[in-house]
C-alpha positions as a printed Julia matrix, in Angstrom:
123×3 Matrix{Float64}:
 115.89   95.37   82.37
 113.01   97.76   82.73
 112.65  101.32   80.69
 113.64  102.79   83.89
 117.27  101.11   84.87
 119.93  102.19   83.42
 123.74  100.41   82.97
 126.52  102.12   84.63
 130.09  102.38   82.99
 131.09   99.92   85.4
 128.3    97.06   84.39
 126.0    97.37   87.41
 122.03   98.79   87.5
 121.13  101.93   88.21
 117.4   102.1    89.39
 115.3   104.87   91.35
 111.91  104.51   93.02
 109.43  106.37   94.7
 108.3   104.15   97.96
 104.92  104.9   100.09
 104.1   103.62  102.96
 104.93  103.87  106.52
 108.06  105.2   105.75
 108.83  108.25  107.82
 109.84  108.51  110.97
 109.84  104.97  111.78
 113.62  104.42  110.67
 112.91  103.59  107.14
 115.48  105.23  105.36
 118.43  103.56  107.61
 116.95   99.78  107.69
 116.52  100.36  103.64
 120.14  101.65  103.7
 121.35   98.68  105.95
 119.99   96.18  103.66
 121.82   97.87  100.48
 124.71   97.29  102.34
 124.1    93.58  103.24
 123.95   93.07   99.4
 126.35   94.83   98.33
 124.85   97.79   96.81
 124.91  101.37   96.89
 122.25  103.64   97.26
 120.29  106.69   98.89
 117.08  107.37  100.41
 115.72  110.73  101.01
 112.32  111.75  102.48
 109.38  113.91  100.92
 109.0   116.96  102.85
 105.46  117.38  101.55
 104.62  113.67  101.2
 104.85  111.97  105.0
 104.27  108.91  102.87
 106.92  108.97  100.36
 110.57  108.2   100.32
 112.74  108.59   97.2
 115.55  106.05   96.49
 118.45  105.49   94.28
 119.8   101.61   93.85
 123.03  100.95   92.3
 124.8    97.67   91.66
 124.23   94.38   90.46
 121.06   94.05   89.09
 119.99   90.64   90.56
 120.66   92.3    94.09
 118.48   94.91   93.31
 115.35   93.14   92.52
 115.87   90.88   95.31
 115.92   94.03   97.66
 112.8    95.62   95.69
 110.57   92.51   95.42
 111.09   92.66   99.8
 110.14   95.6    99.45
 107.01   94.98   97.02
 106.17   92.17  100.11
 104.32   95.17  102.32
 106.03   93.4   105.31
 107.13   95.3   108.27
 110.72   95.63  107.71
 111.55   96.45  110.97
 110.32   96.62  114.98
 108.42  100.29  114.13
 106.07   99.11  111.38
 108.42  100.54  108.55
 106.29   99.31  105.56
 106.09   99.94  101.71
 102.05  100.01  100.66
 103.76  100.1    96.86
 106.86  100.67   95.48
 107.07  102.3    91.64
 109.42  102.47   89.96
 110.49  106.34   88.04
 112.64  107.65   84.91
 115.83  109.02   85.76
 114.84  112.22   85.32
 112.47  112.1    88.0
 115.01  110.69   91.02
 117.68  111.72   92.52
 121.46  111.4    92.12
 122.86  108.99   94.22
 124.81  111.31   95.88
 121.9   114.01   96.16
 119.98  111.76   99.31
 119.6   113.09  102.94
 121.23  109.61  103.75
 123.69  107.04  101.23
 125.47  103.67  101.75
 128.67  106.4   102.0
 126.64  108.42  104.75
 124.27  106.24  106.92
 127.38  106.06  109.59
 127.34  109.73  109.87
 123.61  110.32  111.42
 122.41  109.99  114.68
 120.34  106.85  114.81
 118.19  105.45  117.35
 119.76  102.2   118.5
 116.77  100.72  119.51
 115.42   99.3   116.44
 115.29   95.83  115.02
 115.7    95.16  111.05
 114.18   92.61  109.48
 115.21   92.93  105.81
């Protein structure tokens, strides 16, 4: 476990990271959220309004999930048909991400937005 998870009352990880890449506008946050849900996690992903090439994100669940989902990320593969790509993904203290339930778009909210259905997800 690394400085910067932390264990929830309930036994899973909590983890947040700060992703750069291509990561906006190219339906990052949604094939990231689609993936959480695959593994059974929770999470959120919210995009810097300053930083084109920065998304923040909040992981929660079990911990072996999480680091499977993070080292794809860590790949620098496309990880979907637009080019969505991580160029490095760091991981940051609590205090410095955001509550899960703080994101422009959760594993509770993804249904809720207006996607584009034309994309294919890889990871």
């Amino acid at each position: 476990m690394s400085e910067q998870d932390q264990q929830d009352d309930d036994g899973g990880m909590q983890r947040w990271l700060e992703v750069r890449g291509k990561v906006q506008n190219v339906m990052f946050r949604q094939t990231l959220i689609r993936a959480m849900q695959r593994r059974g996690l929770e999470g959120g992903a919210t995009n810097d309004r300053r930083d084109k090439q920065l998304v923040r994100v909040t992981l929660r669940g079990d911990s072996e999930r999480i680091e499977e989902l993070v080292a794809a990320l860590r790949r620098g593969a496309p990880i979907n048909d637009w080019g969505a790509k991580a160029s490095s993904v760091e991981d940051v203290e609590p205090t410095r991400g955001l509550a899960l339930e703080a994101h422009q778009v959760t594993t509770a909210t993804v249904d809720n937005h207006r996607w584009n259905p034309n994309v294919t997800m890889f990871l």
